[in-house]
CHARMM internal coordinates of N, CA and C (Angstrom, degrees):
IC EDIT
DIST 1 N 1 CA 1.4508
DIST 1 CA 1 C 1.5260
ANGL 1 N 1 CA 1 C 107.84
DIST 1 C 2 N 1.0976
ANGL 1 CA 1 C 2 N 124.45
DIHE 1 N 1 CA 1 C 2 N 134.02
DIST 2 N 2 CA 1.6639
ANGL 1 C 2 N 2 CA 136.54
DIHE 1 CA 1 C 2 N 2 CA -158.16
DIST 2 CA 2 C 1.7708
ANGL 2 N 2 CA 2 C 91.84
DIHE 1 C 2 N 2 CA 2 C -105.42
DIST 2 C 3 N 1.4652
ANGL 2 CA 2 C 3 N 115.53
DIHE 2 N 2 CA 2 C 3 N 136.77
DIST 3 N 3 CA 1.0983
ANGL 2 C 3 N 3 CA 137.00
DIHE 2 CA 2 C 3 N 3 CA -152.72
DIST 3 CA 3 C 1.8901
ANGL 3 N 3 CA 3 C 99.65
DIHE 2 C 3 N 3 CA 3 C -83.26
DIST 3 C 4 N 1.0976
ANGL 3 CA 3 C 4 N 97.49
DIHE 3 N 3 CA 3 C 4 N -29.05
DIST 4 N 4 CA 1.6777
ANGL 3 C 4 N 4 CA 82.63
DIHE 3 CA 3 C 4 N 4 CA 158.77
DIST 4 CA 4 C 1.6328
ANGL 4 N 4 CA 4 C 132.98
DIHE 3 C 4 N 4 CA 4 C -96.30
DIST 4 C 5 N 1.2004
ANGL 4 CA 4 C 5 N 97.10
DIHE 4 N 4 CA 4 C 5 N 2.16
DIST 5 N 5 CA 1.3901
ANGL 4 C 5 N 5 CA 108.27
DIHE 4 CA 4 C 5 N 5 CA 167.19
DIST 5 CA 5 C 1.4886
ANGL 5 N 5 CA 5 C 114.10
DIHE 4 C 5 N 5 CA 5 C -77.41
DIST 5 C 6 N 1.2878
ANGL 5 CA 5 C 6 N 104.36
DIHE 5 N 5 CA 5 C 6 N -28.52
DIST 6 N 6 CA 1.6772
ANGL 5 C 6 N 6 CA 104.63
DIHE 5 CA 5 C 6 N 6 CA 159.27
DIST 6 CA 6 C 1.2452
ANGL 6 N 6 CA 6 C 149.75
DIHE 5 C 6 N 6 CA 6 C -105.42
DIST 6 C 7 N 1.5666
ANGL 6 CA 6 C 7 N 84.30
DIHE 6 N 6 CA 6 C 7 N 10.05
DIST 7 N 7 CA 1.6574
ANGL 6 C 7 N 7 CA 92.37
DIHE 6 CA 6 C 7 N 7 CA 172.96
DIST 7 CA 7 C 1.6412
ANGL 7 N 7 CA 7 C 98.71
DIHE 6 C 7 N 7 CA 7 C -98.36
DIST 7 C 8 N 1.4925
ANGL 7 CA 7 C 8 N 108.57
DIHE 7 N 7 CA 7 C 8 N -4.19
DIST 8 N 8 CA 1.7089
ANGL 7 C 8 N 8 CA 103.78
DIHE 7 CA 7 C 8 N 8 CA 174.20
DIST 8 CA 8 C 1.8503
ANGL 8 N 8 CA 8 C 120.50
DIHE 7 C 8 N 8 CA 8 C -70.09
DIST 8 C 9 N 1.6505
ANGL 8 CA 8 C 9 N 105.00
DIHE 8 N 8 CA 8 C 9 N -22.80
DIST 9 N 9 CA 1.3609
ANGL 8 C 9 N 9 CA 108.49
DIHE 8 CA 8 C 9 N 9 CA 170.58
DIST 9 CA 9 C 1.1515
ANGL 9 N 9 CA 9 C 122.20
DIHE 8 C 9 N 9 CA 9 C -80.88
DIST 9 C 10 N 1.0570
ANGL 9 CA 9 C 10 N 104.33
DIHE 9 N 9 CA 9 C 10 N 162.76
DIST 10 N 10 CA 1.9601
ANGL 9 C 10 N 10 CA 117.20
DIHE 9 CA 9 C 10 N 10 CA 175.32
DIST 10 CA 10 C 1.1702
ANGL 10 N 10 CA 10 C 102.79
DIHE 9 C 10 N 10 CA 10 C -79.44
DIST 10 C 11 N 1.3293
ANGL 10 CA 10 C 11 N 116.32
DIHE 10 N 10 CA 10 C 11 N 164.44
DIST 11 N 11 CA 1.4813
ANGL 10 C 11 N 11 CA 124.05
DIHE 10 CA 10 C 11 N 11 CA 148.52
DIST 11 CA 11 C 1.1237
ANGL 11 N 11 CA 11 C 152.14
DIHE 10 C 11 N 11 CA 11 C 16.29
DIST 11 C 12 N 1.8854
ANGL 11 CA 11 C 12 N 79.02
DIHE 11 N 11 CA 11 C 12 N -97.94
DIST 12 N 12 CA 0.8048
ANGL 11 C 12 N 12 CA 97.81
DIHE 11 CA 11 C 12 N 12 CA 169.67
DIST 12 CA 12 C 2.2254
ANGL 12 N 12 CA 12 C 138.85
DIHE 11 C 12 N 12 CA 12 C -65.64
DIST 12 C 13 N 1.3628
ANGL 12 CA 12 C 13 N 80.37
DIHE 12 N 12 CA 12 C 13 N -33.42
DIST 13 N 13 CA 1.4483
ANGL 12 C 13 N 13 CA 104.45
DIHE 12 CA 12 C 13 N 13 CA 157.61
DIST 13 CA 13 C 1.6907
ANGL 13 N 13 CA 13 C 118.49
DIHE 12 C 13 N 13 CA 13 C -47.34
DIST 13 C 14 N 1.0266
ANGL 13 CA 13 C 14 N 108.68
DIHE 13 N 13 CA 13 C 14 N -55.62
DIST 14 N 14 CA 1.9355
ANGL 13 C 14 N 14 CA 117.79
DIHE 13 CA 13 C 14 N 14 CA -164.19
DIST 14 CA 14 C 1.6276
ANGL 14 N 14 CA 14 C 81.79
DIHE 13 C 14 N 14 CA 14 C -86.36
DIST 14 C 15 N 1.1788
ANGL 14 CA 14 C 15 N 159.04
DIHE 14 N 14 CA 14 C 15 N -52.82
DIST 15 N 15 CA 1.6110
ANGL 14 C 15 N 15 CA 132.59
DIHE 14 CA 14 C 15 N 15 CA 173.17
DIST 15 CA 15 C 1.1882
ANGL 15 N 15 CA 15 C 111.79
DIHE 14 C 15 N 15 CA 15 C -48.99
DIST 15 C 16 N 1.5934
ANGL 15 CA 15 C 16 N 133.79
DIHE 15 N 15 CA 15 C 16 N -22.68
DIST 16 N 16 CA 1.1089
ANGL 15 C 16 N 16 CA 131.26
DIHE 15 CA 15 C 16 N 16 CA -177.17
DIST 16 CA 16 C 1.2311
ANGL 16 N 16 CA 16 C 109.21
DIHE 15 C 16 N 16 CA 16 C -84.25
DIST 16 C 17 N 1.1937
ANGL 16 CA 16 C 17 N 127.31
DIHE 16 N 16 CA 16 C 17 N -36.11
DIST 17 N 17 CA 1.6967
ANGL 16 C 17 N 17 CA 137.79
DIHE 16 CA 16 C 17 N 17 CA 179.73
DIST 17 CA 17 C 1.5923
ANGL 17 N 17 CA 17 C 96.85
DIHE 16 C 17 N 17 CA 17 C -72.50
DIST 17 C 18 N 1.3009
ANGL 17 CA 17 C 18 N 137.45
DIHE 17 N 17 CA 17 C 18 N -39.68
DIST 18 N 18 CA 1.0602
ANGL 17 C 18 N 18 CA 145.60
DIHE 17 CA 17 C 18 N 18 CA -145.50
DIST 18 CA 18 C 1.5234
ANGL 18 N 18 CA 18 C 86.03
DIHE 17 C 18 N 18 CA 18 C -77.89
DIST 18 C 19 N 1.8063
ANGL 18 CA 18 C 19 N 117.68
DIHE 18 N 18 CA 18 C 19 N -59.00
DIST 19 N 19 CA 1.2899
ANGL 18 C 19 N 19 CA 113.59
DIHE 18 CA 18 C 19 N 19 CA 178.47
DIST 19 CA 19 C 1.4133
ANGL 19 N 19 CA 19 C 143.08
DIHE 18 C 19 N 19 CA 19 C -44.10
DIST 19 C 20 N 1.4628
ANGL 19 CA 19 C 20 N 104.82
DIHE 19 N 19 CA 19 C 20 N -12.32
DIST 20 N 20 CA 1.3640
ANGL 19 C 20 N 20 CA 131.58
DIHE 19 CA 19 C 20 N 20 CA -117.76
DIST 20 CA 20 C 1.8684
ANGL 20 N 20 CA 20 C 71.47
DIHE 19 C 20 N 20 CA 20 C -132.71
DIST 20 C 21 N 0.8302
ANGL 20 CA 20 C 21 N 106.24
DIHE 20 N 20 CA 20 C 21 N -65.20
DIST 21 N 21 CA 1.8103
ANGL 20 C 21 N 21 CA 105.37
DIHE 20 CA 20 C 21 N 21 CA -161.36
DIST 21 CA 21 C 1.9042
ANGL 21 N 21 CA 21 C 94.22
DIHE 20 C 21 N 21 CA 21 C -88.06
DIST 21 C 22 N 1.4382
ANGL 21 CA 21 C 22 N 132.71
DIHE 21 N 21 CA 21 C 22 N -23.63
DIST 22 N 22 CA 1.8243
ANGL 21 C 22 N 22 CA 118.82
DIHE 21 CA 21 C 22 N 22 CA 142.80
DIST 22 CA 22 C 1.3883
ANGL 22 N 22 CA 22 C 118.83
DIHE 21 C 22 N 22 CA 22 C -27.02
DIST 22 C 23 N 1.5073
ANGL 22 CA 22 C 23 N 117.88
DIHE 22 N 22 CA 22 C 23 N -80.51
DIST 23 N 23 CA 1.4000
ANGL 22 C 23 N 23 CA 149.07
DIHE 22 CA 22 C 23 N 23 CA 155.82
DIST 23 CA 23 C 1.6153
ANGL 23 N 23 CA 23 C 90.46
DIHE 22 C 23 N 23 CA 23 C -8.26
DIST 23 C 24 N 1.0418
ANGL 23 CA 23 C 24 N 123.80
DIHE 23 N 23 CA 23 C 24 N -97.26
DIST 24 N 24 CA 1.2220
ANGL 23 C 24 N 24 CA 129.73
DIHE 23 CA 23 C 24 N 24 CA -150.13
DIST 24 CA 24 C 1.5969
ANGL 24 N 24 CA 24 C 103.79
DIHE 23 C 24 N 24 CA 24 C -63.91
DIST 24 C 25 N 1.4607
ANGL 24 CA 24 C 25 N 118.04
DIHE 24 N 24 CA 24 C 25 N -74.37
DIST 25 N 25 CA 1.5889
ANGL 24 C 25 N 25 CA 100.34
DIHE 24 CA 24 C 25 N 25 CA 164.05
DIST 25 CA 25 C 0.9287
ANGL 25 N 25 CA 25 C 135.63
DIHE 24 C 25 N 25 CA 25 C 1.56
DIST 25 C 26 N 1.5830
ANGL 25 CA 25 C 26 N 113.14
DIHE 25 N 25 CA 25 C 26 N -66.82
DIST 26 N 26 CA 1.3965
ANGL 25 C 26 N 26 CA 142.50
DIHE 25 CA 25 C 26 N 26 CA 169.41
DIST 26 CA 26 C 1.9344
ANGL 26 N 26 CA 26 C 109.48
DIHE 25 C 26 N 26 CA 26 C -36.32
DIST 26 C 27 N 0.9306
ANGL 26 CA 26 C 27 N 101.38
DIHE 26 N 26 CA 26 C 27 N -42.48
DIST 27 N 27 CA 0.9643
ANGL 26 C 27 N 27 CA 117.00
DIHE 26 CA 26 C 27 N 27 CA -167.06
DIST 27 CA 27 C 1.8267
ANGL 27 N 27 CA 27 C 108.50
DIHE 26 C 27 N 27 CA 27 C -91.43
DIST 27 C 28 N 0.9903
ANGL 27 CA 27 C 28 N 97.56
DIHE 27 N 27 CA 27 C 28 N -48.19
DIST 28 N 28 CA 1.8588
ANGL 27 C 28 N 28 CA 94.72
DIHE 27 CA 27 C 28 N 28 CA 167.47
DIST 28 CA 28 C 1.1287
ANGL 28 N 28 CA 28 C 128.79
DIHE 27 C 28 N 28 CA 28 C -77.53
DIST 28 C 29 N 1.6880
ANGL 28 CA 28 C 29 N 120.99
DIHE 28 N 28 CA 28 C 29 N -3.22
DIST 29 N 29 CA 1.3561
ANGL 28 C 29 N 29 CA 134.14
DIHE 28 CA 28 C 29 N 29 CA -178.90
DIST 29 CA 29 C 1.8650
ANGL 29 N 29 CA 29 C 93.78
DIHE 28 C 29 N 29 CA 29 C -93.64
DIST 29 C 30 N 1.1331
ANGL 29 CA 29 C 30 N 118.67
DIHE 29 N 29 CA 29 C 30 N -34.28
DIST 30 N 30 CA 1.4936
ANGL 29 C 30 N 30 CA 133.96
DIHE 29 CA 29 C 30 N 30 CA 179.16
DIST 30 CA 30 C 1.5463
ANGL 30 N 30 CA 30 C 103.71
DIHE 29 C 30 N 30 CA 30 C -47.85
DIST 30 C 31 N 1.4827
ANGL 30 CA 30 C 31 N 87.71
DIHE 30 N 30 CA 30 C 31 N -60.21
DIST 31 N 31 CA 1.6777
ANGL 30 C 31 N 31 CA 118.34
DIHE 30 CA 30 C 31 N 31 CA -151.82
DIST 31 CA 31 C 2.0779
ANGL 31 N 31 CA 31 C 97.09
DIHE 30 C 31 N 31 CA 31 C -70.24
DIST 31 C 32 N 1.5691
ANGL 31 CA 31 C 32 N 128.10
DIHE 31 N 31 CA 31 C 32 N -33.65
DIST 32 N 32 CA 1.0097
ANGL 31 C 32 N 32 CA 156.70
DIHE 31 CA 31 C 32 N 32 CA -171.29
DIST 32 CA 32 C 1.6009
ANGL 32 N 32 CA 32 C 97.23
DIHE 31 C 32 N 32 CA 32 C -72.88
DIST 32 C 33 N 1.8633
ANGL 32 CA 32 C 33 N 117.16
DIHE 32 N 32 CA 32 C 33 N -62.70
DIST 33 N 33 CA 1.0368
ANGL 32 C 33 N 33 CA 123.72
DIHE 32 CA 32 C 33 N 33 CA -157.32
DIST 33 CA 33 C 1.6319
ANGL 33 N 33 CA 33 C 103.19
DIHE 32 C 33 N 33 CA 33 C -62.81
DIST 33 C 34 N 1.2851
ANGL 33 CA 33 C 34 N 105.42
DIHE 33 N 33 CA 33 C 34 N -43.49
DIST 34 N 34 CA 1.4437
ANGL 33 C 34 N 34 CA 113.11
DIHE 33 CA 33 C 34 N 34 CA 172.06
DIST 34 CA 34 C 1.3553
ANGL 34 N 34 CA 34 C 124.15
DIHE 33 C 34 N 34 CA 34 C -64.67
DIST 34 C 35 N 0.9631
ANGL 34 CA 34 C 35 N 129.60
DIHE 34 N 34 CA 34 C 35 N 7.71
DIST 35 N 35 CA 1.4442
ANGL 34 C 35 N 35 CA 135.16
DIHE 34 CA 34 C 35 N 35 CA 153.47
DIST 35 CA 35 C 1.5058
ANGL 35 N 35 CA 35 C 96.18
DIHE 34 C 35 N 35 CA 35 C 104.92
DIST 35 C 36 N 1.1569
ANGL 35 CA 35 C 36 N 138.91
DIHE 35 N 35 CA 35 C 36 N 28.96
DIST 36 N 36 CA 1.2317
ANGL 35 C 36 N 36 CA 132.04
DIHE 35 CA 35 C 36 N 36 CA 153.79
DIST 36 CA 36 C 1.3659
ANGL 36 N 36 CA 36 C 114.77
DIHE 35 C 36 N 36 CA 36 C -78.42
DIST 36 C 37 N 1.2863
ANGL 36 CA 36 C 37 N 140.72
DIHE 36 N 36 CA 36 C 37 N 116.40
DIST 37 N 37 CA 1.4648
ANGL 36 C 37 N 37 CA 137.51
DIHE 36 CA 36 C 37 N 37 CA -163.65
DIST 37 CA 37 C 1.5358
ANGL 37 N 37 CA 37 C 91.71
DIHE 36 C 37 N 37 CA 37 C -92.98
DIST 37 C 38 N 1.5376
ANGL 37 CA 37 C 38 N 149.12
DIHE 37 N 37 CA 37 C 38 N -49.26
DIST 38 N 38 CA 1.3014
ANGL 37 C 38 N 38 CA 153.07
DIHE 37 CA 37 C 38 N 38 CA -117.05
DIST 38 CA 38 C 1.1711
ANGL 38 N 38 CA 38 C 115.80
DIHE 37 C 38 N 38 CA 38 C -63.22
DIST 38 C 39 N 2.1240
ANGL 38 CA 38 C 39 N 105.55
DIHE 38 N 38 CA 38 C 39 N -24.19
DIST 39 N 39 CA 1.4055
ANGL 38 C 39 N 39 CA 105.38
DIHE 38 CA 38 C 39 N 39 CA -142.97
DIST 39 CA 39 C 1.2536
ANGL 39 N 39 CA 39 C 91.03
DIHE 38 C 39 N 39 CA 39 C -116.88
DIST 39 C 40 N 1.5718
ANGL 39 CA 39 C 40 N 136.52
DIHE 39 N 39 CA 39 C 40 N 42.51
DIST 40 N 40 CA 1.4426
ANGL 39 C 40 N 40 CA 139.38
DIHE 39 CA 39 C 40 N 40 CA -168.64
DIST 40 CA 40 C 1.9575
ANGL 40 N 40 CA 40 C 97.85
DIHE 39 C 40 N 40 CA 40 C -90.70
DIST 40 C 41 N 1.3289
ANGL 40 CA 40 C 41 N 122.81
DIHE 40 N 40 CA 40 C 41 N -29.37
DIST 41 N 41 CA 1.4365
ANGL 40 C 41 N 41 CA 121.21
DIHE 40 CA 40 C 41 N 41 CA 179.91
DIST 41 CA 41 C 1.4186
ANGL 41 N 41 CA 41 C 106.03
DIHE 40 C 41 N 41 CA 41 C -78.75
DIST 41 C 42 N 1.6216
ANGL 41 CA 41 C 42 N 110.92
DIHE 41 N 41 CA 41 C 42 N -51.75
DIST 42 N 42 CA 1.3288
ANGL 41 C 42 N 42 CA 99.80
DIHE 41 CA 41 C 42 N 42 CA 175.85
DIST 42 CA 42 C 1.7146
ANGL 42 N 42 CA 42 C 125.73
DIHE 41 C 42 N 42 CA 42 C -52.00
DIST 42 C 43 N 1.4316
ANGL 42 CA 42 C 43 N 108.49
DIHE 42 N 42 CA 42 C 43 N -52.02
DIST 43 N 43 CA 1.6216
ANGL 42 C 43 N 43 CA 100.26
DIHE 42 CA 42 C 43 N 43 CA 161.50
DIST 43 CA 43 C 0.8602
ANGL 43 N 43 CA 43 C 146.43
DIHE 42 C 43 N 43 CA 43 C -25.92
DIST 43 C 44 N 1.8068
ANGL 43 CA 43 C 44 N 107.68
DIHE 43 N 43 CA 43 C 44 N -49.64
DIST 44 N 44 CA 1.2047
ANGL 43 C 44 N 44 CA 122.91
DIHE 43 CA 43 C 44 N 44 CA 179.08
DIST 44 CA 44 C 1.6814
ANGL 44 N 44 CA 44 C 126.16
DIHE 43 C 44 N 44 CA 44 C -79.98
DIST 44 C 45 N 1.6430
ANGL 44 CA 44 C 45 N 109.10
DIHE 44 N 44 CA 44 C 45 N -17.69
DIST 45 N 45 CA 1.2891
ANGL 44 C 45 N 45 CA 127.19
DIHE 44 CA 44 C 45 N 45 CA 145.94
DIST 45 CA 45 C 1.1065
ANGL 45 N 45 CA 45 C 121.39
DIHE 44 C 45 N 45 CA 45 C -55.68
DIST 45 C 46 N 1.3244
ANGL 45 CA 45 C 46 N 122.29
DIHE 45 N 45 CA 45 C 46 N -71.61
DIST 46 N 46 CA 1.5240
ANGL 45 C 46 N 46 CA 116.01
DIHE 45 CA 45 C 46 N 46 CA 157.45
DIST 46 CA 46 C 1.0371
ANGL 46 N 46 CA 46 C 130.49
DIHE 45 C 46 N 46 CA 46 C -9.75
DIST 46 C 47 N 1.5769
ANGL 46 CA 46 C 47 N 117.13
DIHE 46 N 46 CA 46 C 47 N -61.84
DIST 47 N 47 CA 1.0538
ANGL 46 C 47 N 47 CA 103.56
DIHE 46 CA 46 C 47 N 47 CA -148.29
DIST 47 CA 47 C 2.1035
ANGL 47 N 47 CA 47 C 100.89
DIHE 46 C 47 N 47 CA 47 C -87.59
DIST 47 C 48 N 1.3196
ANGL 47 CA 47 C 48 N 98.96
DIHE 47 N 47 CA 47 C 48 N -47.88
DIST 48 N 48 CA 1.9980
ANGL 47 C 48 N 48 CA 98.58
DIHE 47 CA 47 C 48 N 48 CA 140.66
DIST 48 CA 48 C 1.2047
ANGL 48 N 48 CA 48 C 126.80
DIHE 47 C 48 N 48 CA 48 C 7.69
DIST 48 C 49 N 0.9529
ANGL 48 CA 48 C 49 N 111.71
DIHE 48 N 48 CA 48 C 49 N -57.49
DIST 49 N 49 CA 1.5116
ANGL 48 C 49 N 49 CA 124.89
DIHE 48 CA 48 C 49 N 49 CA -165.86
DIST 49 CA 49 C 1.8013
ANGL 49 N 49 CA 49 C 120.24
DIHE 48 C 49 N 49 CA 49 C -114.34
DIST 49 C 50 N 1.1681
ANGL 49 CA 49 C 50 N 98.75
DIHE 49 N 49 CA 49 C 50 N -37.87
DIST 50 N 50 CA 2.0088
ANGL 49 C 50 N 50 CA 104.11
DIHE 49 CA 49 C 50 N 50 CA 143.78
DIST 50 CA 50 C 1.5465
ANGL 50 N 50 CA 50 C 114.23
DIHE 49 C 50 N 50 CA 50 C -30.89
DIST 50 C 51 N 1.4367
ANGL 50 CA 50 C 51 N 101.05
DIHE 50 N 50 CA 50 C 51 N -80.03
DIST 51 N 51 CA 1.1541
ANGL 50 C 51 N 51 CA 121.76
DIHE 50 CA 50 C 51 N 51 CA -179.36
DIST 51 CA 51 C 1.4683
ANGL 51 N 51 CA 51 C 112.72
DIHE 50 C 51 N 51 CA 51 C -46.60
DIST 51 C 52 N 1.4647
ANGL 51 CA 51 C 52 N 130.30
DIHE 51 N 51 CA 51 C 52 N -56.17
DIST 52 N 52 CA 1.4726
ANGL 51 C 52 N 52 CA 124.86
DIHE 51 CA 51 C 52 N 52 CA 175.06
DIST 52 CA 52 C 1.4671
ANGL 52 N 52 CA 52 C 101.11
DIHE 51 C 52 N 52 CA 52 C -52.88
DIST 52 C 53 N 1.6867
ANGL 52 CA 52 C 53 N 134.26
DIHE 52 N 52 CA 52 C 53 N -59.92
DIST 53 N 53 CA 0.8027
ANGL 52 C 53 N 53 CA 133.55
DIHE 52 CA 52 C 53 N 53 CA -169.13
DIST 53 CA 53 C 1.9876
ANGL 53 N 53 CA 53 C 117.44
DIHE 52 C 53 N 53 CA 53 C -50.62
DIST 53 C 54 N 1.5109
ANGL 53 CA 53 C 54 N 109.16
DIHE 53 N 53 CA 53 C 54 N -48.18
DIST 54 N 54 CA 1.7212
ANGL 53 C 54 N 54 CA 113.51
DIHE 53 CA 53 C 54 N 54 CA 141.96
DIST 54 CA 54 C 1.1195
ANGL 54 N 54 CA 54 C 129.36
DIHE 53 C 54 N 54 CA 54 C -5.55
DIST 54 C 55 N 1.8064
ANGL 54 CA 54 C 55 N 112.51
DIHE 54 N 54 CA 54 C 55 N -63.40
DIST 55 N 55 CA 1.2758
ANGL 54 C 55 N 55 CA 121.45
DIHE 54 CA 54 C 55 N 55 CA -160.31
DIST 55 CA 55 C 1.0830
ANGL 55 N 55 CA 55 C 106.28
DIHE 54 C 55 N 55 CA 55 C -98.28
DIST 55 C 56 N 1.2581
ANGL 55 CA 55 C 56 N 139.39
DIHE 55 N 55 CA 55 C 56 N -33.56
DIST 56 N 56 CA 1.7173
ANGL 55 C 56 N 56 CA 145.11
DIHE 55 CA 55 C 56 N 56 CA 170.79
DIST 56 CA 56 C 1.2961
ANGL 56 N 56 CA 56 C 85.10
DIHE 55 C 56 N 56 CA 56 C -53.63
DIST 56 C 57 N 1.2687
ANGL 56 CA 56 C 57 N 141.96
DIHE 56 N 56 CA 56 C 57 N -92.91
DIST 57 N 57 CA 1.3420
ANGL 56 C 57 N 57 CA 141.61
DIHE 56 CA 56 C 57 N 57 CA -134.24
DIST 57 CA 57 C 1.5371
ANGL 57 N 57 CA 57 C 104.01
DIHE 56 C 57 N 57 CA 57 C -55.76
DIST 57 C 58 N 1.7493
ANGL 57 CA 57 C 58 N 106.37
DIHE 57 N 57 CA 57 C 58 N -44.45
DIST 58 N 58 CA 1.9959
ANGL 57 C 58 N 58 CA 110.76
DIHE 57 CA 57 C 58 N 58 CA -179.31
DIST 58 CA 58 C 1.6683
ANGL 58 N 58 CA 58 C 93.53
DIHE 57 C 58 N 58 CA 58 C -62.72
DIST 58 C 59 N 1.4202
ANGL 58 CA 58 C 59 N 142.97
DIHE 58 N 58 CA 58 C 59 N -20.59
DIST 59 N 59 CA 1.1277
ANGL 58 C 59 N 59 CA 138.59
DIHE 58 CA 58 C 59 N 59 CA 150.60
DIST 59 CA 59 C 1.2768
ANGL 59 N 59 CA 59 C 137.87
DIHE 58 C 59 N 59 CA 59 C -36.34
DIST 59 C 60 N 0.8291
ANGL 59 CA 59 C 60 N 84.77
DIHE 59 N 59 CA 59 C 60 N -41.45
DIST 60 N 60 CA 1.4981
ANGL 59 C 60 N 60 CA 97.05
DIHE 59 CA 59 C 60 N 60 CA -160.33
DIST 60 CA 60 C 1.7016
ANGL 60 N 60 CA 60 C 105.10
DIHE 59 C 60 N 60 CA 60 C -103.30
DIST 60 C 61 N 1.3474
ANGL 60 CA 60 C 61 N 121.65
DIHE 60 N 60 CA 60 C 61 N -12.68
DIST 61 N 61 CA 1.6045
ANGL 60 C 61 N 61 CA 135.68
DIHE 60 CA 60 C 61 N 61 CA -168.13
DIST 61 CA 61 C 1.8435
ANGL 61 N 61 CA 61 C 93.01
DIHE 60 C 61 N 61 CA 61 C -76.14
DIST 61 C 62 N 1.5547
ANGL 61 CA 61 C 62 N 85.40
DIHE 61 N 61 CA 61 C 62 N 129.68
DIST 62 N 62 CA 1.5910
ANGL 61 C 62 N 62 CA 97.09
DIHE 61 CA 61 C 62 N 62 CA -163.58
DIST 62 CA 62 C 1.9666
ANGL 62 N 62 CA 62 C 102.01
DIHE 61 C 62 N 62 CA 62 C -71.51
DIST 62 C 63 N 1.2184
ANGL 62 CA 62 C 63 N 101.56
DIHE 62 N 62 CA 62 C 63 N 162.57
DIST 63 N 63 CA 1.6312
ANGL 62 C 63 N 63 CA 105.44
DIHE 62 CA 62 C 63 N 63 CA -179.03
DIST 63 CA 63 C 2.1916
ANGL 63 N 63 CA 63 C 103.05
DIHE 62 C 63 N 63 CA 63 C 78.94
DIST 63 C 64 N 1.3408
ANGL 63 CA 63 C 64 N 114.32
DIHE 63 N 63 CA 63 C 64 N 10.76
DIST 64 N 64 CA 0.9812
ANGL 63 C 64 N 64 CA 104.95
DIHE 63 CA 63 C 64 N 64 CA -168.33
DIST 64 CA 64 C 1.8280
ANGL 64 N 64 CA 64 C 115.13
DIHE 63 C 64 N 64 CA 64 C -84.56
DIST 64 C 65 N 1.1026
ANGL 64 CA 64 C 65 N 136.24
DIHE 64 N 64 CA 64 C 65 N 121.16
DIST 65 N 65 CA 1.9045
ANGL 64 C 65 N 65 CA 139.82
DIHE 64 CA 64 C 65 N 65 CA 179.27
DIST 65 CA 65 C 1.3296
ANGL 65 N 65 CA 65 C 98.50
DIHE 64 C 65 N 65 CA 65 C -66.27
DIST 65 C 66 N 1.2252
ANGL 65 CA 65 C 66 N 108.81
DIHE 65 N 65 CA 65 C 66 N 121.88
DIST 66 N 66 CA 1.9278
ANGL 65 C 66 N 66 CA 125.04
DIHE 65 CA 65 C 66 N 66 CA 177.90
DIST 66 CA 66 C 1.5927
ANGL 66 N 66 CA 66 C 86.64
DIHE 65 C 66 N 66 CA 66 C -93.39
END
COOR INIT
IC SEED 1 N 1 CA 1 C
IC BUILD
């Protein structure tokens, strides 16, 4: 996910994505533990893009010093 594609959502939106890409993690760390190796790029994408999604939102949190 490209970093201006998420500074184009609201909020409320990117907590919802935020939930949305937990969930799934959750689920590929599962999917990993069990001896599926496949999903080690996707994770690591994941987790990429969590994190951007993180920092837009600490961005965007009102009262914030640039």
């Amino acid at each position: 996910m490209k970093a201006q594609k998420v500074r184009d959502l609201d909020e409320n939106e990117l907590r919802h994505q935020l939930g949305e890409m937990d969930e799934q993690l959750f689920r590929l760390q599962f999917q990993m533990s069990m001896g599926q190796m496949d999903g080690l790029k996707k994770v690591r994408a994941l987790k990429k893009d969590r994190a951007r999604v993180h920092t837009i939102l600490r961005e965007k949190a009102p009262g914030e010093k640039k």
